[in-house]
C-alpha positions as CSV (number, residue, x, y, z in Angstrom):
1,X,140.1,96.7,58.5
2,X,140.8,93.0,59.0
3,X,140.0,94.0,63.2
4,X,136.8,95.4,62.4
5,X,135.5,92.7,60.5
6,X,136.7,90.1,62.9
7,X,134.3,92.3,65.8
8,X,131.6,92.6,63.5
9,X,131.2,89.0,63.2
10,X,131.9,88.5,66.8
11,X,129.0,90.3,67.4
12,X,126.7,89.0,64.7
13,X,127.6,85.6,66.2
14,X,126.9,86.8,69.7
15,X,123.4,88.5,68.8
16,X,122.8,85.6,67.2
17,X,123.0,83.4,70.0
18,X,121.1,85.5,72.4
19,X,118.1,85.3,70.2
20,X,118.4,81.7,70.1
21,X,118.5,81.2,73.5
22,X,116.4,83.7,74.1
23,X,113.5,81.7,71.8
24,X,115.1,79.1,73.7
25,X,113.7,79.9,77.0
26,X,110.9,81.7,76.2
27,X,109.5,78.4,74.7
28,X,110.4,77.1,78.1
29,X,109.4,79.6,80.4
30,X,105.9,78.4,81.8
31,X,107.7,76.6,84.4
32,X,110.0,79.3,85.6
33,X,108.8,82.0,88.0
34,X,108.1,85.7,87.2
35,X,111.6,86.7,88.7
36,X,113.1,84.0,86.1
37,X,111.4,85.1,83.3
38,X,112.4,89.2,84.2
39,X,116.1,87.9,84.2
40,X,116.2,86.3,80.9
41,X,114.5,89.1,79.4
42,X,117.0,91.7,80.9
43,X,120.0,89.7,81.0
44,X,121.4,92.5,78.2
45,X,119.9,95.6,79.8
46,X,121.3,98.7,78.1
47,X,120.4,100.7,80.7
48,X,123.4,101.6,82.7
49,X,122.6,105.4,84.6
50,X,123.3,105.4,88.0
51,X,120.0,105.0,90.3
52,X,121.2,108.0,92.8
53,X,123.1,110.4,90.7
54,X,121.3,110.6,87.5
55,X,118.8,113.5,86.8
56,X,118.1,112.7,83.1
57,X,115.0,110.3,83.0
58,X,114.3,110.1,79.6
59,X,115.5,106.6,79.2
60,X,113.8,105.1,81.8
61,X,110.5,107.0,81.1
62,X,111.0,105.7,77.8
63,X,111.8,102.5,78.9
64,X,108.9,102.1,81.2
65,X,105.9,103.9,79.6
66,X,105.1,101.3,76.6
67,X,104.6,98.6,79.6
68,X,102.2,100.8,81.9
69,X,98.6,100.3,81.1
70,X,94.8,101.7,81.4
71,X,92.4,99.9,82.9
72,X,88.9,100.1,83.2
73,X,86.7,98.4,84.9
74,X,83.1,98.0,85.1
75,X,80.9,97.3,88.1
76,X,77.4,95.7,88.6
77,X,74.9,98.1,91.2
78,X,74.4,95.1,93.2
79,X,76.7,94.3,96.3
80,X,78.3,95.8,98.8
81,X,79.7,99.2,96.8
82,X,82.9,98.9,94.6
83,X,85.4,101.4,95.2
84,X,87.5,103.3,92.1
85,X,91.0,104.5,92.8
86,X,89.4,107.8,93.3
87,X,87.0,107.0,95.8
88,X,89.5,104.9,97.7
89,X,92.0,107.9,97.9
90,X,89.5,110.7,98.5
91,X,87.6,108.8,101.1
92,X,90.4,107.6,103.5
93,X,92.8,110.7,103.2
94,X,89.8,113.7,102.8
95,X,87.4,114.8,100.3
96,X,84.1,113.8,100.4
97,X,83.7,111.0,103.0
98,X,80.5,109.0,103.6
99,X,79.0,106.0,101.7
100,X,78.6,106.3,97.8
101,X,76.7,104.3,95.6
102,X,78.4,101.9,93.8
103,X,80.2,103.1,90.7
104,X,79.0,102.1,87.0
105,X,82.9,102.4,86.2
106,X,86.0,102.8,87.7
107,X,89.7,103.4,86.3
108,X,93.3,102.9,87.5
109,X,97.1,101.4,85.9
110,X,99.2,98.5,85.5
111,X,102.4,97.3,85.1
112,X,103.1,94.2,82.2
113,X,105.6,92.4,83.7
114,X,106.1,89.3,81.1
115,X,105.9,89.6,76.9
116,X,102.4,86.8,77.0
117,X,100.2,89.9,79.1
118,X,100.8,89.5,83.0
119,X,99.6,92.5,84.5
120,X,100.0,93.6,88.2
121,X,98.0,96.4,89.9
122,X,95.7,97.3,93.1
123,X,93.1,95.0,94.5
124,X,91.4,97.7,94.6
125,X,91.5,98.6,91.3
126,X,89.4,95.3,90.2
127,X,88.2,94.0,93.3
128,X,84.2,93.5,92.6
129,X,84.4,94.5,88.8
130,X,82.3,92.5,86.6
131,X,84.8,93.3,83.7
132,X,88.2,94.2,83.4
133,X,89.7,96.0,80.0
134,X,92.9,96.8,79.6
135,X,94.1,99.7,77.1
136,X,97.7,99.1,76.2
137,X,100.3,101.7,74.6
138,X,99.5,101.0,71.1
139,X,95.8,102.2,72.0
140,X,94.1,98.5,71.9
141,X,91.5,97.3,74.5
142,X,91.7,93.6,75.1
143,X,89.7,91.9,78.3
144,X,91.9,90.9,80.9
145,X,91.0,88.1,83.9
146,X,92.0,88.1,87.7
147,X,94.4,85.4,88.3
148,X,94.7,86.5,91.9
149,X,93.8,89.1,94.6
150,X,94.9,90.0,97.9
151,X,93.0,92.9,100.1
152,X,95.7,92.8,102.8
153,X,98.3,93.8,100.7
154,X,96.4,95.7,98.3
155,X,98.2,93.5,94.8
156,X,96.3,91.7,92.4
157,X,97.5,90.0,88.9
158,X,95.4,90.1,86.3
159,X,96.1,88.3,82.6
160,X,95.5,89.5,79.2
161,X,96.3,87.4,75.5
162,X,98.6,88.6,73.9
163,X,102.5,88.1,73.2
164,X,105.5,90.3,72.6
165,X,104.2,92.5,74.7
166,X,106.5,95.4,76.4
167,X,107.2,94.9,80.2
168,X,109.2,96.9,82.9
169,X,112.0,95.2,84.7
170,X,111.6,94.1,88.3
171,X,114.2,95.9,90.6
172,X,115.3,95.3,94.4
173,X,113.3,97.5,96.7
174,X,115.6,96.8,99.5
175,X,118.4,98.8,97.8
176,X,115.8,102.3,97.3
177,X,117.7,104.8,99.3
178,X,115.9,108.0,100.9
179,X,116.4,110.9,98.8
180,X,116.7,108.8,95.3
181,X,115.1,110.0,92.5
182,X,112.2,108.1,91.3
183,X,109.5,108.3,88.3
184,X,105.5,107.3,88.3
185,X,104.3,105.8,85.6
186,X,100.5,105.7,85.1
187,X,97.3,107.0,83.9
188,X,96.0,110.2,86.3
189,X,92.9,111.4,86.2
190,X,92.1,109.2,83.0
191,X,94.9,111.0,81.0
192,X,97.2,109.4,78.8
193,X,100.5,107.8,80.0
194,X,102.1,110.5,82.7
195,X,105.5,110.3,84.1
196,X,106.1,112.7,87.5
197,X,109.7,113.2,89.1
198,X,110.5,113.4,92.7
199,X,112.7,111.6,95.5
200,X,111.8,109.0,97.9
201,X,110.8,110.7,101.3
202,X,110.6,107.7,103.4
203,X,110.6,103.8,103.6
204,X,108.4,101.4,105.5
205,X,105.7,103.8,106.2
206,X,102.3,102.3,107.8
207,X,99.0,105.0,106.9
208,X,96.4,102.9,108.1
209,X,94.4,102.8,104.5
210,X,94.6,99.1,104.5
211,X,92.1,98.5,108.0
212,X,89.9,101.2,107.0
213,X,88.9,99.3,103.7
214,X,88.0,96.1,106.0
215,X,86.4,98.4,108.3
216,X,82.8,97.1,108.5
217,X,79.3,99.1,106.8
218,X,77.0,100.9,109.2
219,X,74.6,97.8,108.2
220,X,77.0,95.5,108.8
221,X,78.2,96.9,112.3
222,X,74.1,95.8,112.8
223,X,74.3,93.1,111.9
224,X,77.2,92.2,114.1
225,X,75.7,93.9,117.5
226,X,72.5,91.5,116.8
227,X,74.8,88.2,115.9
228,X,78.8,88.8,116.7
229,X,79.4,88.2,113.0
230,X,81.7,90.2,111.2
231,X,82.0,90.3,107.4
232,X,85.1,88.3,106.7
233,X,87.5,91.2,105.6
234,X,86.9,92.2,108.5
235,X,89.6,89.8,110.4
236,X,92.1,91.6,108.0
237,X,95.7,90.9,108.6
238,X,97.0,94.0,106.2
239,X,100.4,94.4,105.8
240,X,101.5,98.1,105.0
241,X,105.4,98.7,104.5
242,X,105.2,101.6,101.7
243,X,107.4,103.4,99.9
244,X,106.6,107.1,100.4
245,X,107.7,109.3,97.0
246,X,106.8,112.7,96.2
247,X,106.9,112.3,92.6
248,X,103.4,113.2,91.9
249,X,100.6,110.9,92.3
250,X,96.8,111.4,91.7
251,X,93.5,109.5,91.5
252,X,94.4,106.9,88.1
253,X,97.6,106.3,89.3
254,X,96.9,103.3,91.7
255,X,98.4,100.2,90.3
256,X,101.0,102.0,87.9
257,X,104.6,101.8,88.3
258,X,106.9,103.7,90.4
259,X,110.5,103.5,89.0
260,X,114.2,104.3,89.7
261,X,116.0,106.1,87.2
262,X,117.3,103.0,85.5
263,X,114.0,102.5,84.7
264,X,113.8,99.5,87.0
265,X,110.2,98.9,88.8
266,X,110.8,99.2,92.6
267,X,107.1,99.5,93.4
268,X,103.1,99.9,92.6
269,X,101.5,102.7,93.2
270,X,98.6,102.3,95.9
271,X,97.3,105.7,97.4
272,X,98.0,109.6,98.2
273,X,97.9,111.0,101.8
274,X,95.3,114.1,101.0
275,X,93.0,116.5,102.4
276,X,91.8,117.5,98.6
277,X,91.8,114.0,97.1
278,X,94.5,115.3,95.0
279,X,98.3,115.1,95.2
280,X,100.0,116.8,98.2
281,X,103.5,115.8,97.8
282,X,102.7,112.5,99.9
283,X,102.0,109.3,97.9
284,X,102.9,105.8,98.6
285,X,104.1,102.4,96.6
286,X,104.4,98.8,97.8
287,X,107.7,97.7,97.6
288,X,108.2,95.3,94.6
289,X,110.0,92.7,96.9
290,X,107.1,92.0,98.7
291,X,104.9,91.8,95.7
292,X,106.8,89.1,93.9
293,X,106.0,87.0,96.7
294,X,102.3,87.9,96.3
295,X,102.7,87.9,92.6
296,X,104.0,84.4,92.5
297,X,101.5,83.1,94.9
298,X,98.8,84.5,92.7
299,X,100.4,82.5,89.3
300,X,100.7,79.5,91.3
301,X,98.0,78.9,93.5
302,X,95.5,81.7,92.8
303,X,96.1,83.2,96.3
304,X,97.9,84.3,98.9
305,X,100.0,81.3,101.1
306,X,101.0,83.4,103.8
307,X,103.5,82.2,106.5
308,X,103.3,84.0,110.2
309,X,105.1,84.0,113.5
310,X,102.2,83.7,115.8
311,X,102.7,87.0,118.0
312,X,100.6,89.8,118.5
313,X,102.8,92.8,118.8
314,X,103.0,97.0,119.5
315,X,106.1,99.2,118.8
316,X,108.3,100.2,121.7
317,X,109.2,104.2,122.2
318,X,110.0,106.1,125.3
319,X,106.9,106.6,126.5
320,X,105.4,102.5,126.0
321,X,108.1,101.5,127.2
322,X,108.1,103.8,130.6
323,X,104.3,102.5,130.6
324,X,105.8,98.6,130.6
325,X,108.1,99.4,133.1
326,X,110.9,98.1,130.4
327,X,114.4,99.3,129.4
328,X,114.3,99.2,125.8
329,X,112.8,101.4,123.8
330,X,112.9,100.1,120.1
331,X,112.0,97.2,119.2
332,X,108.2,95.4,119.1
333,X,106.8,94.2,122.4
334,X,104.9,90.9,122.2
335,X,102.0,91.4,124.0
336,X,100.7,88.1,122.9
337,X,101.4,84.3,121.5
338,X,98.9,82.2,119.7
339,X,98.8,78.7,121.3
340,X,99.3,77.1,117.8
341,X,101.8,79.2,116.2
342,X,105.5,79.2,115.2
343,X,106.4,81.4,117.5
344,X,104.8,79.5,120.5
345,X,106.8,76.1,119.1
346,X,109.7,78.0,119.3
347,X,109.5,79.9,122.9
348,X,108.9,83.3,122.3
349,X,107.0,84.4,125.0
350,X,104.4,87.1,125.8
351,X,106.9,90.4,127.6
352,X,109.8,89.2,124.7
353,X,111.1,92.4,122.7
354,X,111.8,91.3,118.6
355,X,115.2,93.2,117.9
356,X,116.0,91.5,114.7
357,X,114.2,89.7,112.0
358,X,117.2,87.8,110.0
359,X,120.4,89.9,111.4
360,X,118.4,92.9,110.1
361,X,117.4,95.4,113.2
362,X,113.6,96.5,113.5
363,X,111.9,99.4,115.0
364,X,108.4,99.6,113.3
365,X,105.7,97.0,112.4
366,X,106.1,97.3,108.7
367,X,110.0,96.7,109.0
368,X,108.9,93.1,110.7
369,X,105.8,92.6,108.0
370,X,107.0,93.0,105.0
371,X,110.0,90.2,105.7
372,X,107.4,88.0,107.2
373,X,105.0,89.0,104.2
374,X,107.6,87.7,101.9
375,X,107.9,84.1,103.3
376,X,105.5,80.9,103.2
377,X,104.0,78.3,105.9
378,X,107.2,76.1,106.4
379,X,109.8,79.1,105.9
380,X,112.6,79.4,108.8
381,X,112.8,83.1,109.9
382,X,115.8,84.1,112.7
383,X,114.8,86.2,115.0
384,X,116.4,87.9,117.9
385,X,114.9,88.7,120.8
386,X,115.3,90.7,124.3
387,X,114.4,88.8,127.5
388,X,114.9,89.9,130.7
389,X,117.7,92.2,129.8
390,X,119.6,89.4,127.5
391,X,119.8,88.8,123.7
392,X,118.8,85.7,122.7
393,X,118.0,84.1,118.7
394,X,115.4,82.2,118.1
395,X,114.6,80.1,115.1
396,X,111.0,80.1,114.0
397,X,109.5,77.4,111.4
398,X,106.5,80.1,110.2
399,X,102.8,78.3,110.1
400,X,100.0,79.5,107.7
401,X,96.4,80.7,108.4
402,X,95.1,77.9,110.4
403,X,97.4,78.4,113.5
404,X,95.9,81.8,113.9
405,X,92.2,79.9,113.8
406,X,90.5,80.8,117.4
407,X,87.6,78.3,118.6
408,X,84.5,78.8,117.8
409,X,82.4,80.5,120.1
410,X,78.6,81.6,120.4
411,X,77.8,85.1,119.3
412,X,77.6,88.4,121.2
413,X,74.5,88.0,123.5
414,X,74.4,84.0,123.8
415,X,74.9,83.2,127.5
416,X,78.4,82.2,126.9
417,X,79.5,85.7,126.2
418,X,82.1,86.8,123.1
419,X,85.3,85.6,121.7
420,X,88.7,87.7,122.4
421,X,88.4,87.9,118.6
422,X,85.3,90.1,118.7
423,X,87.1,92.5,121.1
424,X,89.1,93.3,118.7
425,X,92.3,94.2,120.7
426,X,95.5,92.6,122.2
427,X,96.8,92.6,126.1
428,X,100.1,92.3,127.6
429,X,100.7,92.3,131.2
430,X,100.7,95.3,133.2
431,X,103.8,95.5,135.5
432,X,104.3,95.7,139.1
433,X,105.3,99.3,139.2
434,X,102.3,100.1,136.9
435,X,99.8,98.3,138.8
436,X,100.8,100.0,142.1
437,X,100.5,103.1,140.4
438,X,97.0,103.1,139.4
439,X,96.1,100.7,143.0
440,X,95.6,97.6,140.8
441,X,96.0,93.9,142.2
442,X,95.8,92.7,138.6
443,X,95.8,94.0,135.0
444,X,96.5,93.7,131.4
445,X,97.4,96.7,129.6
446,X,95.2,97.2,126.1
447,X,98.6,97.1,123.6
448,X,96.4,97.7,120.6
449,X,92.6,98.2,118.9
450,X,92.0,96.9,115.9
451,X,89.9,99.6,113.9
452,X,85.8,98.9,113.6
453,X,85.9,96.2,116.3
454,X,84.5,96.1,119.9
455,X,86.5,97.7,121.7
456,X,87.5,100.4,119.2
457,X,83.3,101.1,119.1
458,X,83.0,101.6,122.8
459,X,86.6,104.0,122.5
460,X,88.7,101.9,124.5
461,X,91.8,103.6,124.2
462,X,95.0,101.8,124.1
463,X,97.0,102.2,127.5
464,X,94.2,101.3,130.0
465,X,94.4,98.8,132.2
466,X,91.9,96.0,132.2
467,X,91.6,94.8,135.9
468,X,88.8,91.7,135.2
469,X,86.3,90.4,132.9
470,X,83.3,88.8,134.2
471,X,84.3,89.9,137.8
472,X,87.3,87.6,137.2
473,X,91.0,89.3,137.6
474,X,92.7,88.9,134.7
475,X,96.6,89.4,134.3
476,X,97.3,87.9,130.4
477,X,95.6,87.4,127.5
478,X,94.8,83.6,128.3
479,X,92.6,85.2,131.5
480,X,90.9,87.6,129.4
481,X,90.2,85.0,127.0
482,X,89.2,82.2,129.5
483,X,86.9,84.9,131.5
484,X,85.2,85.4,128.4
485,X,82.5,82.8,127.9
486,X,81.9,83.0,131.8
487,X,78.9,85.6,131.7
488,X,75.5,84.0,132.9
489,X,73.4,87.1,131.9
490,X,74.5,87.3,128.2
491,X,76.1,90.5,129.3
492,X,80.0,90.8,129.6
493,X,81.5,92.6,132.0
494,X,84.7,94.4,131.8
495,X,86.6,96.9,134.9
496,X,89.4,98.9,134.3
497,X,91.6,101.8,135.1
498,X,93.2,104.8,133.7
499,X,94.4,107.9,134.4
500,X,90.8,109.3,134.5
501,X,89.7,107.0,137.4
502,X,87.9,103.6,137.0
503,X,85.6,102.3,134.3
504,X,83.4,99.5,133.6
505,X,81.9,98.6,130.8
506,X,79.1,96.1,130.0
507,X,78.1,95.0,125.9
């Protein structure tokens, strides 16, 4: 008896002190980041079921649906249109296509992540809305504002009043395994709070959905033919390393949480791959590691400080690679270097093959993104590199927006011709073997188009040789780009080759 008495006050004592300290902090906590504030607040989770093996989920769904939200938002009928969840999955991935109107009203989720009303969700959830209200478990609407957006991610964090409110723990995205089970959280189809069960079919996948929102208006694609001016979304730098889960997720859902079965938060619901606009067993989350960079940047600063290497880039496979005339076949090919960048400082140069971004081996673009995405201007990043058949590591000091800054140029129709920015693609050198094939003295080989740019409107497919601009041969990108302003007639002139023969184009 005497045992038990001693534990019960052991206890008492110990609850006792948590609270305290818990007060403690929490009068503190405006100075410590999100991530801080999540592990004070979980620091006694009860939660212990095992993420992989566990098939009951009514903890974590109990755990998790208090802090999932409605929003609503409302839209002015000015402006370019606004898009709703539903229009944003049913016109990249099927359904009903074409330009709409703008909506009077639009709906989605979110996920509280601190007690005093942080919200995240999609960008494009609130992007344009001229008001923002948030329903919350209890059934109250309160107003929320945007603290901070970012289209090429597809995150914002928005901010209502309040305090005590309930909020989902933050997990590590980098531990999600394929095949673990996993809930969303949100509100479909404006129902109440849903939770759907399914696994995780795939990490880091890139759909695309992210360039076809900056993709330009049929008004606005005018407007650039007559002046070479592009909205500015339109230079998007998207970064796409989903999640892929077929736990089921509709129209509503964007923004809402996608959880393991702990009932930790290992991502945000964004969009559906979908010929009917409804769920199909393919829908996609942004990894929670990347948005706590994002997140933070948002609470700090208001936007986005985002550090990069300086490299333009394509993905090796077999059939690239034989096109190179290179060895490897994994691995991303830089096809270009920005004079200013990080990655010019530190030597990579154009022909280099990035193995390894921090000991960690890469085959796709999102694997190399989302690290990057994570870091800020004046972050070190390791990477390691193929060059001439040798490994080699190279330490890059990462650089923010302005070393990707091009010099200004005249627009499309001036005598001194466009910028490499308006073309809207990047080159890398077309190899001996490659050139003798097609009878080429020179060439750069189009790595990539970037969707609703020049090139991509005149279907220049990626693979064909460029052989001058301007009658000039070009054999890099700093050819192509110094050939450029070299038109007299306003016109520019580009030849090239493929296997169809030769081409030449004039715009």
């Amino acid at each position: 008896m005497k045992k038990i008495g001693l534990i019960l006050i052991a206890a008492l004592v110990g609850g006792a002190s948590a609270i305290g300290a818990y007060k403690l902090l929490e009068r503190n906590s405006e100075g410590m980041t999100l991530a801080e504030r999540q592990k004070v607040l979980f620091a006694n989770n009860p939660l212990k079921i095992s993420s992989a093996g566990s098939v009951d989920f009514i903890q974590a769904a109990a755990a998790v649906s208090p802090a999932v939200v409605h929003i609503r938002t409302t839209f002015s009928s000015s402006g370019r249109r606004a898009e709703s969840p539903f229009d944003m999955m049913e016109e990249f991935f099927g359904g009903g296509g074409g330009m709409r109107s703008a909506p009077r009203a639009a709906s989605g989720s979110g996920v509280i992540l601190t007690p005093d009303g942080y919200i995240v969700t999609n960008n494009h959830v609130v992007e344009n809305s001229s008001k923002i209200e948030v329903i919350l478990s209890d059934r109250r609407k309160v107003e929320a504002t945007v603290v901070g957006r970012d289209p090429n991610t597809d995150l914002a964090l928005i901010k209502v009043e309040g305090g005590n409110l309930p909020v989902v723990k933050m997990g590590n995205s980098d531990d999600v395994q394929v095949g673990e089970w996993v809930l969303a959280v949100g509100f479909p189809l404006d129902l109440q709070t849903t939770v759907t069960a399914g696994i995780v079919s795939a990490k880091a996948r890139k759909i695309g959905i992210l360039d076809q929102a900056q993709q330009p208006t049929r008004e606005e694609y005018e407007e650039y033919r007559r002046t070479g001016k592009l909205p500015e979304r339109a230079g998007s730098r998207s970064i796409e390393s989903y999640i892929q889960t077929d736990a089921a997720i509709n129209p509503g859902n964007s923004g809402g949480a996608l959880v393991n079965a702990t009932g930790e938060l290992i991502g945000i619901n964004a969009a559906i791959a979908s010929q009917s606009g409804r769920n199909e067993g393919y829908g996609f989350a942004i990894p929670i590691n990347l948005a706590k960079k994002i997140l933070e940047d948002f609470k700090k600063y208001g936007k986005v400080k985002r550090g990069y290497i300086g490299v333009s880039f394509r993905e090796l496979d077999a059939d690239y690679a034989k096109e190179l005339g290179v060895k490897e076949i994994s691995g991303l090919y830089v096809s270009d270097v920005v004079p200013n960048g990080g990655g010019a400082a530190a030597g990579i140069k154009a022909g280099d093959i990035i193995k390894k971004v921090q000991g960690i081996e890469i085959f796709d673009s999102p694997d190399l993104q989302e690290r990057i995405g994570r870091m800020s201007p004046g972050d070190k990043v390791e990477l390691t590199i193929m060059r001439d058949g040798k490994s080699k590591e190279v330490n890059v000091t990462l650089k923010g927006d302005e070393s990707l800054e091009q010099p200004k140029t005249a627009a499309v129709g001036k005598a001194t011709g466009t910028s490499i920015e308006q073309l809207g693609a990047s080159f890398a050198p077309a190899s001996t073997a490659l050139k003798a094939k097609y009878g080429a003295k020179s060439g750069v080989v189009v790595s990539s188009v970037a969707p609703g740019k020049l090139f991509d409107s005149l279907d220049l497919p990626e693979g064909i040789i460029i052989t001058s601009v301007n009658g000039r041969p070009v054999n890099s990108s700093a050819d192509v780009k110094a050939a450029l302003p070299t038109s007299k007639t306003g016109m520019t002139t580009v030849t090239a080759v493929g296997p169809n023969g030769n081409y030449t184009f004039k715009f």
